[in-house]
C-alpha positions as CSV (number, residue, x, y, z in Angstrom):
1,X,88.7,102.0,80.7
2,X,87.4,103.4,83.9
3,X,85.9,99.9,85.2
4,X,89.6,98.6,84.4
5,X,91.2,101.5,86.5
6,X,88.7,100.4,88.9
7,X,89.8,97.4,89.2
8,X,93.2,98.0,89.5
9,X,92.9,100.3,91.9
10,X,91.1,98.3,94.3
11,X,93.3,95.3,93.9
12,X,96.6,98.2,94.6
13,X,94.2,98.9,97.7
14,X,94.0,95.5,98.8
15,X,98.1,94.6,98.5
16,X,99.0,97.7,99.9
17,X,96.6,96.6,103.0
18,X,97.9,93.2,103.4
19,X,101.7,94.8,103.2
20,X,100.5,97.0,106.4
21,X,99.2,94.4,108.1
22,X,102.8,92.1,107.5
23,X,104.8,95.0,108.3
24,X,102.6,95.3,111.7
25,X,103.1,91.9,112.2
26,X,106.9,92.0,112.0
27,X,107.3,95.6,113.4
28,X,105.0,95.3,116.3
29,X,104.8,91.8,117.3
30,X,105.5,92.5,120.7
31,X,103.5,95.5,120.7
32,X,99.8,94.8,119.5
33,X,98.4,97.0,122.4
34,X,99.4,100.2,120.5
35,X,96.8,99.4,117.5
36,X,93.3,99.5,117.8
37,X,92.5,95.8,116.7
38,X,95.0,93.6,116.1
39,X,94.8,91.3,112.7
40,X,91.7,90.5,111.2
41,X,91.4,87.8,108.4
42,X,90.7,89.6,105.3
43,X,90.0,92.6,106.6
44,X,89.1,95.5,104.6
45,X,91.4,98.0,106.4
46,X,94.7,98.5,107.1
47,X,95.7,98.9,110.7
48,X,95.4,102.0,112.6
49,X,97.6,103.2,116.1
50,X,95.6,104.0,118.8
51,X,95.5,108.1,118.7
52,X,98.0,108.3,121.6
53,X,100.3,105.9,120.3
54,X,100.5,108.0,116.1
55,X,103.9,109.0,116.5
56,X,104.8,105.4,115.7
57,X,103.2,105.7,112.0
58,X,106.4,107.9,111.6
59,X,109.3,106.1,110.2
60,X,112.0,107.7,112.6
61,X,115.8,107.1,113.2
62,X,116.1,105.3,116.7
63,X,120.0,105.4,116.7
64,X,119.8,109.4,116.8
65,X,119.2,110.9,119.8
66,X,115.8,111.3,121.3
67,X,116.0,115.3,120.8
68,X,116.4,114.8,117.0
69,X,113.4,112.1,117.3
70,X,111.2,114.4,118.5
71,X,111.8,117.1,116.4
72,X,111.1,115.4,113.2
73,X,107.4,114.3,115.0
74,X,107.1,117.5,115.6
75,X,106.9,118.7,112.2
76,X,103.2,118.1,112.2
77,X,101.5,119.4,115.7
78,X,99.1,116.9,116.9
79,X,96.6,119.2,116.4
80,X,97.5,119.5,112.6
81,X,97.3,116.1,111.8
82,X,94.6,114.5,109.8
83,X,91.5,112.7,110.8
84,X,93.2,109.1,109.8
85,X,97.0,110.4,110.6
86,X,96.9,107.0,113.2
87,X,96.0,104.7,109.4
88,X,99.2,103.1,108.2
89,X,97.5,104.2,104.8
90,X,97.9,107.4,105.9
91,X,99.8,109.8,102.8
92,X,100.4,112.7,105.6
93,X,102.5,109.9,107.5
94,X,104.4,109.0,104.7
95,X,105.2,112.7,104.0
96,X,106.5,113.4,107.3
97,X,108.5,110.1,107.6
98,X,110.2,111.5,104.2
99,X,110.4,115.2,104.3
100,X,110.3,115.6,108.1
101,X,113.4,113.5,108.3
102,X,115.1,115.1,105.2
103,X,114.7,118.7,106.7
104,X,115.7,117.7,110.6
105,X,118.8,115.9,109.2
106,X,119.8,118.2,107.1
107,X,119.8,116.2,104.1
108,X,117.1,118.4,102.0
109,X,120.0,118.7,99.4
110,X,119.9,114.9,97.8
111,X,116.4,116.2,96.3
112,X,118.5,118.7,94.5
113,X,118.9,116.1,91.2
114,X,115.3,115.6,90.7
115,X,113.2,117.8,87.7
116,X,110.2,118.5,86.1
117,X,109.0,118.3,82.9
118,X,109.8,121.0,82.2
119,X,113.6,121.0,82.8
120,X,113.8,123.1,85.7
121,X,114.6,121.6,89.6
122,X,111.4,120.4,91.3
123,X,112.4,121.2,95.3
124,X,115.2,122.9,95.8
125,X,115.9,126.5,94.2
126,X,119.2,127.8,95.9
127,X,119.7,127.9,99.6
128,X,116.7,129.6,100.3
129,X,114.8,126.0,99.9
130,X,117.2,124.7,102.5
131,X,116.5,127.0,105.1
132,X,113.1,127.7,104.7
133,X,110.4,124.4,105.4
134,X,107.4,124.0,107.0
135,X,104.7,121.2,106.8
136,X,101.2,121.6,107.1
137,X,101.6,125.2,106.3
138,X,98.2,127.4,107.3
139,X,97.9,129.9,104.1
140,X,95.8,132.9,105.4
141,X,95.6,135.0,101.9
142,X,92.6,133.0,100.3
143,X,89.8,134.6,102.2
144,X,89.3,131.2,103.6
145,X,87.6,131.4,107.4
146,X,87.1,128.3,109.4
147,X,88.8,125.5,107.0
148,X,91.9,127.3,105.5
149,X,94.3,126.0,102.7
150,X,96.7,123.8,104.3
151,X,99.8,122.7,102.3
152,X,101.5,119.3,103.1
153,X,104.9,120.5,102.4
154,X,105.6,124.3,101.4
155,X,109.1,125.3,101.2
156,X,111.3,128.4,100.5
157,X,110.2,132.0,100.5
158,X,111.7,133.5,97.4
159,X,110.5,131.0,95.6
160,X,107.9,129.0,96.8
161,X,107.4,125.0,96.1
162,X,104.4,123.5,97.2
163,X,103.6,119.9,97.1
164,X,100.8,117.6,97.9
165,X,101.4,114.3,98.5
166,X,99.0,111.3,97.9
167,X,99.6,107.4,98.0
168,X,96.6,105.2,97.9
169,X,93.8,107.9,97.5
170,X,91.7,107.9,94.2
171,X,91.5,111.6,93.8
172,X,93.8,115.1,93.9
173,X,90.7,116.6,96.4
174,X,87.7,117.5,95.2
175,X,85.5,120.9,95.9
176,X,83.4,120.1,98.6
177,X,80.4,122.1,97.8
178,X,78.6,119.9,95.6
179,X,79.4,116.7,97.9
180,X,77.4,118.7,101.0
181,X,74.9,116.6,102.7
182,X,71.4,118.1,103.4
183,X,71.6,117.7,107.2
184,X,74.6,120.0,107.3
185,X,73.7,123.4,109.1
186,X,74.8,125.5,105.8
187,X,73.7,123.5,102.9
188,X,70.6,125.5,102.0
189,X,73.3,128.5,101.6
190,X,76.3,127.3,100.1
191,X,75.3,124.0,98.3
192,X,76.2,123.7,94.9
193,X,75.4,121.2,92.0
194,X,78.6,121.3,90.9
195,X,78.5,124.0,87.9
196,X,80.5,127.6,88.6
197,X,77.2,129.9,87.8
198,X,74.8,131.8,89.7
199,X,72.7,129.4,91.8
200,X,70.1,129.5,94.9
201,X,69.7,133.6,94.6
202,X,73.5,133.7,95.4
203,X,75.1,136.8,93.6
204,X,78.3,135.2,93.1
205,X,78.7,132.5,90.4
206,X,80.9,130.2,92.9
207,X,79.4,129.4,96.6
208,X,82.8,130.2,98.2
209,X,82.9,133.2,96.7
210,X,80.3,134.2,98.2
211,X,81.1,133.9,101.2
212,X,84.3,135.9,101.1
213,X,86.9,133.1,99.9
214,X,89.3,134.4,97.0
215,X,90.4,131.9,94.9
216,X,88.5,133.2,91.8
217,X,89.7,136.7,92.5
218,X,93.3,135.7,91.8
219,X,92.5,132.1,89.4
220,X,92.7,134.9,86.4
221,X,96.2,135.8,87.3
222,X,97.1,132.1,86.8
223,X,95.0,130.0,85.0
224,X,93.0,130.3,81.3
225,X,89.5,130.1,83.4
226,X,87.5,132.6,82.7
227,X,85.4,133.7,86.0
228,X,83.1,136.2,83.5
229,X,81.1,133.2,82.0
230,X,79.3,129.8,83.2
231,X,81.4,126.6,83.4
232,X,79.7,123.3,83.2
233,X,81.5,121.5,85.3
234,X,83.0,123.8,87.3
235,X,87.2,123.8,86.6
236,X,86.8,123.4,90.4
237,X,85.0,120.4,91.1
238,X,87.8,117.9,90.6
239,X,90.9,120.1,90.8
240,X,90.5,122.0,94.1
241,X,93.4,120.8,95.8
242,X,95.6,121.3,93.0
243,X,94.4,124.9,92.6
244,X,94.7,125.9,96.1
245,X,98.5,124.7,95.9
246,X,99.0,126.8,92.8
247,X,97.6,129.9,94.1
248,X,99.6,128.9,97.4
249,X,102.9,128.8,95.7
250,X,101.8,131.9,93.4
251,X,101.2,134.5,96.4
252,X,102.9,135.8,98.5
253,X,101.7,137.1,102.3
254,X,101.7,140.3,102.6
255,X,103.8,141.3,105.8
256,X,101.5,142.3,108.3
257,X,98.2,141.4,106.2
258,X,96.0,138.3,106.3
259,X,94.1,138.9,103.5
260,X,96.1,140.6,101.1
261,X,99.0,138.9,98.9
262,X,101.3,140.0,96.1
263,X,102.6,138.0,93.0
264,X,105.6,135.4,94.3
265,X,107.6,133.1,92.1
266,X,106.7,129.5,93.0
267,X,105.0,126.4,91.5
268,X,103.2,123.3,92.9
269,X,104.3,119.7,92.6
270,X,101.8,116.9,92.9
271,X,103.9,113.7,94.4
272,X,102.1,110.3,94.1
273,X,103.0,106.1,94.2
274,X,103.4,105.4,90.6
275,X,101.5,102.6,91.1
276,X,98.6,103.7,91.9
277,X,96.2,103.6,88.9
278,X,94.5,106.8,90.0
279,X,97.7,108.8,89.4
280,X,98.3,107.2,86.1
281,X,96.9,107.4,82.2
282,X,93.3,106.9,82.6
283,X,92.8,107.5,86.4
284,X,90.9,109.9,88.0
285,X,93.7,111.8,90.0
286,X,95.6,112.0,87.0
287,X,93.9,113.7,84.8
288,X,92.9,116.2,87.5
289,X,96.1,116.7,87.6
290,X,96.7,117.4,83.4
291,X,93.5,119.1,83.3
292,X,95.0,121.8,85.8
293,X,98.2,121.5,84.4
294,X,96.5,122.3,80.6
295,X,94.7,125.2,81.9
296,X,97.7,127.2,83.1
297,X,98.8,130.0,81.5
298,X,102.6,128.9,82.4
299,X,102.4,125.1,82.8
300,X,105.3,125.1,84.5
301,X,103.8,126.2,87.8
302,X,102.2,122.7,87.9
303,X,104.9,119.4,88.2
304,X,104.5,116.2,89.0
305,X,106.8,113.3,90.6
306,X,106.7,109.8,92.5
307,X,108.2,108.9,95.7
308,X,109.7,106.4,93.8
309,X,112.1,109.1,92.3
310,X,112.5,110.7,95.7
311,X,113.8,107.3,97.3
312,X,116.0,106.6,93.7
313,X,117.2,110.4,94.8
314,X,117.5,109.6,99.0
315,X,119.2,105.9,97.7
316,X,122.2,108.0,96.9
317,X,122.5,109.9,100.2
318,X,124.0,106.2,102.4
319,X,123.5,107.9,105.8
320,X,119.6,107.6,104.5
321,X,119.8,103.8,103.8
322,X,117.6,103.0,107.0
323,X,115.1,105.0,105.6
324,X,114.9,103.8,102.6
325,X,114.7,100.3,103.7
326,X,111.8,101.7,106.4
327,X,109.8,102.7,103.1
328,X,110.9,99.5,101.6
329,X,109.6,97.4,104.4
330,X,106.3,99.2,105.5
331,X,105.3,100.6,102.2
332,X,106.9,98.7,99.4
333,X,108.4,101.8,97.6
334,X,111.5,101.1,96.0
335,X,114.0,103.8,94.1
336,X,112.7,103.9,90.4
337,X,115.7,102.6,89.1
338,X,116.0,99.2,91.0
C-alpha cells in the first residue's frame, strides 16, 4: 500500500511541476528575469521567483487598486514568509492568494456554507470570524523560545479557528527532535529517538519539555495522551503540527502574559489538495491527521477540508471568478462539484 501511495505521490509531484512550469510559461513569457532559471527539460523542480521578485507567487487582483494590492501581500511580512515562499509549490502562497484575498476584499462570508464532519461551520462562527484574521499568527503561550508556533491562518477571538494548509507536501509536520543531525550545536541535549520517555539523563520524558516548552503541560486538557507513562512512538513524532494548532485554537492569551493562557473555544482545520495521496486513505499525512483526530477527547476540535470545497464555496461569490480561474490556471484546483 505504502509503495503504491508512493508512487502516486511522486507522479502528483511530477504533474503539478510541469503545470508550474506551463503556467510560467504563459504567465511570464515576457518576464523570465523574475525567476531564478528559466525552463529546464525535465527538471525535477518547479520554478522559483527570484527572492525580490515573491510577491508575484501571489495570485492578486490587478484591476483593484494598487493600495488594495498591497495590502493583501502584506498579509504575510517578508520576514514571516517561508524558506521556499519564492517556489510556485509553495502551500503558504497558495494560502495567502486565497485567504489573504478573501479577508482584504471582504468576502470572508462565502466560506460561511462549508462544514465539518461533524455538522458544525468550519471558518466562520458569527461576526467575530469576520473581523478578527491574521496569517502567520506568532502564538507566545507554548513556552516555545527561539522557534514559536506559527499558524497559517488563525481567525476570530471568541472562538478560535486555526487552519494549516498543505498542497503537495507528504506530511502534516513532523517533531523535529528525532530528525536532529549530529553537527547541530544542541543535539547532544535535546536529541531524541523518537519515543516520549526519559532519555540522555534528561528529567523530563519529552526533550522540549525540558527545556521549558508546554505543550504536554496542557496536551491532558485536550487529548487522551497520557504524559504519566512511556509512549513508543511518541503521539508527537508525526502529529506535531496538528497538535500545536489544537492547543493554538484551545488557549487563549492571557492579556498581558506571554506564558500563561486560559481555556478558549476553538478547533483546528487541516486544509489539503484532495488529490494528493498523502492527504488521502493510506497516505502518511492522512492518517496523522485521524490519528490526532482519534486521540481527542472532543473530536470535533480537529476538522478537515480541501481547497477544492473552498473554490466550490468562492465559485459562488462571481466578483471572485478571477480568482478562481487564477487557481484554475496556475494550480489546477477546480470547485469539487465541477
Amino acid at each position: 500500500m505504502k509503495s503504491k501511495i508512493d508512487e502516486e505521490w511522486r507522479l502528483y509531484k511530477k504533474t503539478m511541476i510541469t503545470r508550474f512550469w506551463a503556467y510560467q510559461e504563459k504567465k511570464f513569457r515576457n518576464k523570465q528575469g523574475v525567476f531564478e532559471k528559466t525552463y529546464v527539460e525535465d527538471t525535477k523542480r518547479p520554478p522559483v521567483f527570484l527572492r525580490d521578485e515573491a510577491d508575484l507567487n501571489v495570485l492578486v487582483n490587478q484591476e483593484i487598486p494598487n493600495e488594495l494590492q498591497r495590502t493583501v501581500l502584506d498579509q504575510i511580512p517578508k520576514n514571516k514568509r517561508h524558506r521556499r515562499f519564492a517556489s510556485m509549490s509553495s502551500s503558504q502562497a497558495l494560502a495567502q492568494s486565497v485567504f489573504g484575498n478573501l479577508y482584504v476584499l471582504g468576502k470572508l462570508e462565502c466560506l460561511a456554507g462549508l462544514r465539518g464532519d461533524d455538522g458544525n461551520p468550519l471558518f466562520i462562527r458569527g461576526d467575530d470570524n469576520l473581523k478578527s484574521f491574521e496569517m502567520e499568527k506568532v502564538i507566545l503561550y507554548l513556552g516555545e523560545k527561539s522557534r514559536k508556533t506559527n499558524i497559517d491562518v488563525f481567525i476570530g477571538r471568541e472562538h478560535q479557528i486555526a487552519i494549516e494548509c498543505k498542497l503537495t507536501e507528504k506530511e502534516v509536520g513532523p517533531c523535529s527532535r528525532p530528525r536532529m543531525r549530529r553537527n547541530e550545536p544542541n543535539y547532544e541535549a535535546e536529541f531524541c529517538d523518537g519515543r516520549y520517555c526519559r532519555q540522555r539523563n534528561r528529567a523530563a520524558s519529552c526533550s522540549l519539555t525540558q527545556i521549558g516548552v508546554k505543550y504536554w503541560r496542557y496536551i491532558p486538557e485536550f487529548f487522551k495522551w497520557d504524559p504519566s507513562v512511556d509512549h513508543d512512538p511518541c503521539p508527537l513524532n508525526n502529529t506535531y503540527q496538528l497538535v500545536r494548532n489544537v492547543l493554538s485554537a484551545g488557549l487563549r492569551h492571557k492579556e498581558g502574559e506571554e506564558t500563561e493562557s486560559v481555556h478558549a473555544e476553538g478547533h483546528a482545520v487541516l486544509v489539503c489538495d484532495e488529490r494528493n495521496p498523502r492527504f488521502r486513505e493510506g497516505g502518511e499525512g492522512w492518517q496523522a491527521y485521524l490519528y490526532t483526530k482519534n486521540a481527542l477527547k472532543n473530536p470535533s476540535l480537529l476538522q478537515s477540508c480541501t481547497w477544492q470545497k473552498i473554490i466550490g464555496a468562492m465559485a459562488k461569490e462571481g466578483e471572485l471568478d478571477w480568482l478562481v480561474q487564477g487557481l484554475s490556471e496556475k494550480y489546477g484546483l477546480e470547485a469539487e462539484n465541477k
